[in-house]
N, C-alpha and C positions, 0 to 999 in steps of 0.2 A: 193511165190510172194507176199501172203498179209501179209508176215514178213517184208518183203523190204520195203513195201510200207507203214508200220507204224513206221517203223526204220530210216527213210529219215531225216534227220535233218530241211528241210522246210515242212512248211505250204503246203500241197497236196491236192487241189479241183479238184473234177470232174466236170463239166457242160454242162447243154446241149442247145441249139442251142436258149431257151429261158432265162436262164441265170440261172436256176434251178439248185441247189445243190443238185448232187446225192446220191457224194462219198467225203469224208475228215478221213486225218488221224489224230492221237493221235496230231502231232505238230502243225495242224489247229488249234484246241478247244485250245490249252494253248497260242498260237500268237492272238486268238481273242477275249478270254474270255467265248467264248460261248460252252454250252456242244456241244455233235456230235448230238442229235436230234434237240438242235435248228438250228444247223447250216443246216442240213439237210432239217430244213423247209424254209429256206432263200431262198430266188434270191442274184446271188451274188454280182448284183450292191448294196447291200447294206453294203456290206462290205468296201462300198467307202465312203466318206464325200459329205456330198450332196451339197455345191459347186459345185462339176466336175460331179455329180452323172449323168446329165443328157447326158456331153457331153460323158462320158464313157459307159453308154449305146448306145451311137452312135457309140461310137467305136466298143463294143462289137460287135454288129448288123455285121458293117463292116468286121470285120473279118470273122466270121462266113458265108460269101458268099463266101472269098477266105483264108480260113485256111493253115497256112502255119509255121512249130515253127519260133518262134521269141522267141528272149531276148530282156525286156524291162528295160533295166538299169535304176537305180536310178539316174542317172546324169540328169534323163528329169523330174525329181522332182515328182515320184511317190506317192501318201497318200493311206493309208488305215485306215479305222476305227473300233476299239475295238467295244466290247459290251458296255465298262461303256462311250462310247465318247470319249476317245480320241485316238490319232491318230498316226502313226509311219512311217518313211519311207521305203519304201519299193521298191526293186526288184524282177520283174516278169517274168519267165519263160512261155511261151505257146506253146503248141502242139495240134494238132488233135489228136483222137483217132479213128482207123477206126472200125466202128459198124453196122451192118447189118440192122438194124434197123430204128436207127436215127442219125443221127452228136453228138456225144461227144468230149469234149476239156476238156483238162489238163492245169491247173492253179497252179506253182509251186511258193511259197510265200515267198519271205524271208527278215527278219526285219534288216535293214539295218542302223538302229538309231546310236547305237555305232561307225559304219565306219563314217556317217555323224556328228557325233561330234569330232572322229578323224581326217577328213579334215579340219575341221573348225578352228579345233584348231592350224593344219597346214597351213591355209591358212593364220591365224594372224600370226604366223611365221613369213613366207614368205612376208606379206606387212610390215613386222615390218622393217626388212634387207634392210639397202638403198642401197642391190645391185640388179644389177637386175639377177631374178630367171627365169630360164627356164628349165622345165623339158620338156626330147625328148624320144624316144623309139628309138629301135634298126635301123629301115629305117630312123632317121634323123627327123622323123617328130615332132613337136610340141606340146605337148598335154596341157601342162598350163604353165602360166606365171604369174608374178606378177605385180604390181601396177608399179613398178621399172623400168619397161622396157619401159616405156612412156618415164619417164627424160633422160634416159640411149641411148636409140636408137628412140624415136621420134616415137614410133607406141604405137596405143591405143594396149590395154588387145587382142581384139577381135580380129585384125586383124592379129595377129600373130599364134593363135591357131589354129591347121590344117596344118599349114603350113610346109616348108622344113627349118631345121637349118640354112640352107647355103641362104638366104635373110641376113641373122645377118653376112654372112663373106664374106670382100673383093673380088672383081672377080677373082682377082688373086689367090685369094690363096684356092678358094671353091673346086679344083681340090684335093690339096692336104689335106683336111679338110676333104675330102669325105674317105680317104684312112685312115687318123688317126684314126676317129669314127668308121668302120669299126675296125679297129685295138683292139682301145681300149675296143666296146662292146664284141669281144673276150676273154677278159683277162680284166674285168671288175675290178676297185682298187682305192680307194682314191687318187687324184690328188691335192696338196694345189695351192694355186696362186701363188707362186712363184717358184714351178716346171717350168715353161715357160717365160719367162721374155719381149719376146721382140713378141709377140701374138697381134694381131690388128681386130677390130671389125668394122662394118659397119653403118651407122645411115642412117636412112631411106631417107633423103636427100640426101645420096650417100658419104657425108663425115665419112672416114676415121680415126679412133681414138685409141689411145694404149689403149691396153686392158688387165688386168689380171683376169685368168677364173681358177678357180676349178671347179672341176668335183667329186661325189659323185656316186656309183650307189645303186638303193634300188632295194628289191623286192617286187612284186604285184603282184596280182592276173593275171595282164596283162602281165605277167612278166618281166624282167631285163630294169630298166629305167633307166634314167640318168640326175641326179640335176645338173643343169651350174649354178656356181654361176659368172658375170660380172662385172667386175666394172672398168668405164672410169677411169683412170688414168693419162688424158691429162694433169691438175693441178700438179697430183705430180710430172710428167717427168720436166714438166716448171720448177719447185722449184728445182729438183735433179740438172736441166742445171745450174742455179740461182747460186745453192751454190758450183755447179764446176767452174763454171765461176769466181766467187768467190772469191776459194782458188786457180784460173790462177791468178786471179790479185793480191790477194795479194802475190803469189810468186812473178811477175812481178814486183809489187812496191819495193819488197827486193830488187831485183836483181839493179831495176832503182837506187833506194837511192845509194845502192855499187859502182855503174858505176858512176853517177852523180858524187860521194865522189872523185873516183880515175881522174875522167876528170876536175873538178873543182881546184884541189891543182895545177898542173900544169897550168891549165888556168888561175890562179890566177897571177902566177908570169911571163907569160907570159904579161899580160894585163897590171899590175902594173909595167912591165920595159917600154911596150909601152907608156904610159902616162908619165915616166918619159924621157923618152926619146922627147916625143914629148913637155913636157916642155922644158927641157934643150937645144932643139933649137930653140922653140922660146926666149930663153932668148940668148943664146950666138951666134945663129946663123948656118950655118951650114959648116964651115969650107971651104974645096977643092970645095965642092960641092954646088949643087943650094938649098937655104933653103926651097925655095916651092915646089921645087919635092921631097926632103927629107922630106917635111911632109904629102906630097901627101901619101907618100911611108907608112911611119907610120900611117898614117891615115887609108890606106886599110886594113893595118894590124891588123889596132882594129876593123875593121867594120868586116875582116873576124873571131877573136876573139867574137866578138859580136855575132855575128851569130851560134857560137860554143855553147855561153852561153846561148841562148836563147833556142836551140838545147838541152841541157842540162835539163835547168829550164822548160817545157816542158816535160824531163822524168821523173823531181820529182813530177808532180802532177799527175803519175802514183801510189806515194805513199804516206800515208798521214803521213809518221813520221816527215816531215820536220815541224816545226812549218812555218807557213805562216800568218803575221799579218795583221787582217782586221780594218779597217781605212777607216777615212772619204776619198773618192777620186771622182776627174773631170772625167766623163766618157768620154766629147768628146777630152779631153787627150789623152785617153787608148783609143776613138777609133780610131785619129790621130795615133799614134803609131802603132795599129793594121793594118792599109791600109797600113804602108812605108813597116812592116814585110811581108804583106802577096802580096807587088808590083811584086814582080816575079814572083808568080805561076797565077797572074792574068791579068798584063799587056800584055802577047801576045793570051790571049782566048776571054776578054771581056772588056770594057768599063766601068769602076766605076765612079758610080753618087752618089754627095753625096749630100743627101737633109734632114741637119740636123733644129729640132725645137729647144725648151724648153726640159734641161736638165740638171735638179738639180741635188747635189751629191748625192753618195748611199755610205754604209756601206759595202768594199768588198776591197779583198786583188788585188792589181793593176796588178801583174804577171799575179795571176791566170783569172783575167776578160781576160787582154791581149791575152792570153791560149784560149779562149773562142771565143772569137770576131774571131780574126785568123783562129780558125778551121771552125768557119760557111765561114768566105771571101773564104777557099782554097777550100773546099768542093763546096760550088757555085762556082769558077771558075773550077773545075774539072766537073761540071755539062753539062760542052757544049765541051766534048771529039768531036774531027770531025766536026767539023761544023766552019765558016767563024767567024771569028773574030767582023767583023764588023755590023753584026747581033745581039750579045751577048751582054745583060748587065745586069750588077748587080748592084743593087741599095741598098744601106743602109741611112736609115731613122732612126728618134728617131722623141717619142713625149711624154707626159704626160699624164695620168689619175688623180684621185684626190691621189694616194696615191703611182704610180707606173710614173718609167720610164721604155719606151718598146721604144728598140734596133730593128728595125727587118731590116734581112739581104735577098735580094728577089732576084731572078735569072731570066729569061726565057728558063732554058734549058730545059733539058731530063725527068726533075721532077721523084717522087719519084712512082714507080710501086705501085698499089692500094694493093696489098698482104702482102706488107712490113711495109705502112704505121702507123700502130697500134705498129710494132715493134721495128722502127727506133733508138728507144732510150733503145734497149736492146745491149749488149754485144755483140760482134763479128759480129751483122746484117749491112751490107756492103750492097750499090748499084754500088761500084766500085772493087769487087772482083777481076775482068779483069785485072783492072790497079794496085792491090795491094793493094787496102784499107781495115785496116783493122778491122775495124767494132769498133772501141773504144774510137776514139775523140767524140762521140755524147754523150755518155754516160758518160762520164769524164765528158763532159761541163753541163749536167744535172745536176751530182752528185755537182759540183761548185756549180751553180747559185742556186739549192734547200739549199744548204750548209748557202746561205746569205738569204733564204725567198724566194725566187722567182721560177722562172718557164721559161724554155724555150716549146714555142707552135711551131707548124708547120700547115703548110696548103700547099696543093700540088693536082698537077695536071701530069699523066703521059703524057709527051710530050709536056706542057703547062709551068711548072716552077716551082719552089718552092718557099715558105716564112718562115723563121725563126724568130721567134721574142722571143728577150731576154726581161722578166717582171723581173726590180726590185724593191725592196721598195725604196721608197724615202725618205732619211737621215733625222732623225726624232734630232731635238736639235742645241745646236750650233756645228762649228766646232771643230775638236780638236785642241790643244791650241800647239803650234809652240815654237819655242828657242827664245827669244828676238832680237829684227833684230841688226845686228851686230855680234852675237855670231860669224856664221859658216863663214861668210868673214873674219873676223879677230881675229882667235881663240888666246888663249894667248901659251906659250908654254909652253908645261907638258915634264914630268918626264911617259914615256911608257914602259912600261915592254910587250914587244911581247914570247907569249909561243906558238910555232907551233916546231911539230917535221919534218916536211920537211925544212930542209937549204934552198933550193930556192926558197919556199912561204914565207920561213921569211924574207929572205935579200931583195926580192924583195919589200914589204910591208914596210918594214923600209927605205929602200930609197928612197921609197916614199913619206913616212908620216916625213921625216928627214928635209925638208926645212921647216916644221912648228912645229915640236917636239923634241925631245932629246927620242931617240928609244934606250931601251938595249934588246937584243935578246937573248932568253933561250930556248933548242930543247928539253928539255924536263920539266915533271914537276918536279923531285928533283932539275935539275939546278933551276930552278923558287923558290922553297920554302929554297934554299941557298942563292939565291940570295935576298928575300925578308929579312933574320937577315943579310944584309950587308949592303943595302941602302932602300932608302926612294924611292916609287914611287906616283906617281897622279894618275895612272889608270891603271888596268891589262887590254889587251886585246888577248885572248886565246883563242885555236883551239878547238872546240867541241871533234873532234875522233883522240887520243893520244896513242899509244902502251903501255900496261902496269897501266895505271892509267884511271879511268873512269873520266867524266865532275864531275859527284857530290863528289865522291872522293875528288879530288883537291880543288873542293868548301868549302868543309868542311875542309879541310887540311890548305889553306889561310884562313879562318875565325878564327878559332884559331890562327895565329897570328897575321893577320891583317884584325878585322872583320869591318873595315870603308870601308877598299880598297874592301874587299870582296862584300859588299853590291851592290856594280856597277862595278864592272865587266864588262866587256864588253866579246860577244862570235862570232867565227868567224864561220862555217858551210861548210862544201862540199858537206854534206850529214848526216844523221843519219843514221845508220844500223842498232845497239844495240837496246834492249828494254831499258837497262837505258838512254842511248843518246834520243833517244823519249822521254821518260820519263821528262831527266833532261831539253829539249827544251821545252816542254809544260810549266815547272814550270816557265821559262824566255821568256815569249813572246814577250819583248819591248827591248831585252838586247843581241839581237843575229842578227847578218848581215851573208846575204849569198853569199859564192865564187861564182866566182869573184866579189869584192865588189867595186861600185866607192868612190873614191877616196874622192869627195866632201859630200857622205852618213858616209864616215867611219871619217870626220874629223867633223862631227855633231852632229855626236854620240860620240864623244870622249868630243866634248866640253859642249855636253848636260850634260852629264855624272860625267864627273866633278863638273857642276856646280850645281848640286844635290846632292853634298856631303855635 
């Protein structure tokens, strides 16, 4: 027995009930410095630091009435002190010893310095990681935590320690959380973060947040524990929605431009025989029949044309290949124009009040404003779903700042639920899901009006109304400079070379443009560059998307041999779809009119055009 007991790997004191050192083994004297006789003449409060000396003879004392072993772990910040002064951490083992005599107690010592510099050095780890660390044992409980888990879930250090994992997980799902921990302390194994993907965490205010968690197991003296590593995620899910969202819309903008492309060539020479039509009877008349119902007739015809094109123009600012030219423009134009478009989805919901101020021009393409204005008027009449007509109204105002004109569009309906507010101008986020809205005229009109400098704001009230207000800058110079007055009323007449490969957008456009030009029509581009070594033209005017030959192609094809005629060009558009069609639109921002074109824009540009050669 007193092999064992010099063999022990701790520090081994005997003591008796006044704190007298009876008995020490060989690993006493080398943990204190002192031989076995001095230690042997010690009390052994003095193997403490005399800071605590006094209050650990009170403890002593105490024990010693109700002896009972205990382990005194080092986690409650034990000291002990060498012979030469200094001092170690330490954990303490105590037992009684029963003695017929007197009360003897056993004091097992062991120097615990190296584990406490190995935590340490893990615990700056562990605070270094912005994620949050939680180590749990086998029943789920908590045993440390890092700095991390304050930002992470909203709970100081302390309050979490002790505790059950399952405070950290959803109510819902702490059932099956309890099953997998289980599981996994079984068949303990490195887990990465992205073993679980779609894992949700709790934050102490009860909100709910995505979560991805690795899991480590170590051993210990305590044995098989478990490192969670956490980390909120709720940012990167937003950015991953962001960039799906994203590449929805720029699929969409393809797909818009292609559809625009194929409904524009048709609409083109629908609209331009209408107008020709509705000329040639106000000039000659209308035959058999009444000439004012016969222009009633064609007049509906182009308002329901109109409407097509608007319909259209509309899906191209789904996509940004179209060039769209910004220019000085009158907003309360384009907000006129806006109220006639947006007359029917608002005339039988609500009441439009118009109380406009002071409003200078802005710098911005006149469609896309139009696009803008429209979807706040349709949106506010869609706001008073159910409810009496003559209760409802929507009011659009304009006024100035010193640098800004602010448009705002105000309703008294259903207003915008408090949850969604912060969202509104995110992708697919809809208040009229019911009725099929679908989450992407707000965001469009954003992406516009930031497009020119500005900003649309909101203010809302759920049940009380909403206000939209568009800020733009205010047109900063003089205006842009105009054709000379006379050009576009009375153009002179040119020599036009039309190159479209659909036959019924060209014939239609030529017989139109024919009572003020001398029009030759070419379907494609080798007929055009035949026909350009045969005669002499004033001005090409040509279809962006051609089978077989691209826009810059052909540019470059006519410059070579008629690089005057080449320089002003003129371009017609139904759509870009190509990256070089993009491309070659960008390079011509002043030099390209879009299907269906009117009539009095396409002979302005032809005489501008000219007259710049």
């Amino acid at each position: 027995m007193r092999d064992v007991f010099e063999a022990a790997p701790d520090a081994i004191l005997v003591v008796d009930e006044d704190g007298r050192i009876l008995l020490c083994n060989e690993r006493a004297t080398v943990l204190s410095g002192y031989t076995r006789d001095e230690l042997l003449a010690l009390n052994v409060d003095l193997l403490v630091p005399e800071r605590v000396r006094s209050a650990h003879t009170s403890h002593r004392a105490a024990y010693t009435r109700a002896p009972t072993p205990r382990v005194m772990a080092g986690d409650i910040g034990l000291r002990a002190l060498r012979k030469d002064g200094s001092e170690f951490s330490a954990e303490i083992c105590l037992s009684p010893l029963g003695h017929s005599n007197r009360p003897l107690f056993m004091a097992a010592v062991r120097d615990i310095t190296e584990r406490r510099h190995q935590e340490s050095r893990l615990s700056g780890l562990l605070e270094a990681t912005p994620d949050a660390i939680i180590i749990v044992n086998a029943d789920g409980k908590i045993i440390t935590v890092n700095g991390a888990v304050s930002r992470v879930f909203g709970y100081e250090s302390g309050e979490l320690v002790g505790q059950s994992m399952s405070v950290l997980v959803p109510d819902d799902a702490r059932a099956e959380h309890s099953r997998h921990r289980r599981g996994y302390f079984d068949a303990p194994h490195p887990r990465p973060m992205s073993a679980s993907p779609n894992l949700r965490a709790q934050h102490k205010d009860g909100r709910v947040f995505p979560a991805e968690i690795s899991l480590n197991p170590i051993n210990t003296h305590d044995g098989i524990l478990t490192v969670a590593a956490v980390r909120d995620v709720t940012e990167q899910r937003r950015l991953e929605r962001q960039v799906a969202v994203s590449e929805r819309l720029d699929s969409l903008g393809r797909l818009a431009s292609a559809v625009a492309h194929e409904i524009n060539n048709p609409l083109t020479y629908v609209m331009s025989n209408l107008d020709f039509l509705a000329d040639e009877v106000g000039t000659r008349g209308g035959g058999d029949g009444d000439p004012e119902e016969i222009e009633e007739i064609i007049e509906d015809a182009r308002q329901g044309a109109e409407r097509v094109r608007r319909i259209v123009s509309g899906l191209r600012n789904f996509s940004r290949s179209d060039n769209e030219r910004t220019e000085r423009v009158d907003v309360r134009r384009i907000l006129d124009l806006s109220c006639k478009i947006a007359a029917d989805e608002i005339q039988h919901r609500a009441r439009l009040i118009e109380a406009y101020g002071d409003m200078p021009k802005v710098d911005a393409n006149e469609t896309q404003l139009s696009h803008v204005f429209v979807n706040l008027l349709v949106n506010a009449a869609h706001a008073f779903e159910g409810t009496a007509r003559e209760d409802n109204e929507i009011r659009i105002s304009s006024g100035v700042d010193e640098n800004h004109v602010i448009v705002s569009v105000q309703d008294n309906g259903r207003g915008i639920p408090v949850e969604l507010i912060d969202e509104i101008f995110q992708p697919f986020v809809t208040t009229r899901r019911v009725e099929g809205g679908s989450g992407l005229g707000l965001p469009i009109s954003q992406n516009i009006i930031q497009g020119y400098g500005g900003q649309i704001n909101v203010e809302s009230r759920s049940g009380e109304g909403s206000t939209f207000s568009v800020v733009l800058p205010i047109a900063v110079g003089e205006d842009e400079p105009t054709a000379p007055e006379g050009t576009a009323a009375t153009p002179r007449r040119a020599k036009v070379m039309l190159v479209d490969d659909e036959p019924m957008v060209a014939s239609a456009i030529a017989r139109l443009l024919a009572k003020w030009h001398d029009v030759e029509v070419c379907n494609s581009a080798d007929a055009a560059l035949k026909q350009l070594e045969a005669e002499e033209f004033d001005i090409i005017l040509c279809d962006v998307m051609m089978p077989g030959t691209a826009p810059r192609e052909l540019h470059e094809q006519i410059s070579q041999v008629r690089p005057k005629l080449a320089e002003n060009m003129l371009y017609l558009s139904g759509g870009a779809f190509t990256e070089d069609a993009k491309a070659f639109l960008v390079s011509i921002p002043h030099r390209c009119l879009a299907k269906p074109v009117e009539i009095r824009d396409l002979l302005d540009a032809i005489e501008n055009s000219i007259a710049a050669r």
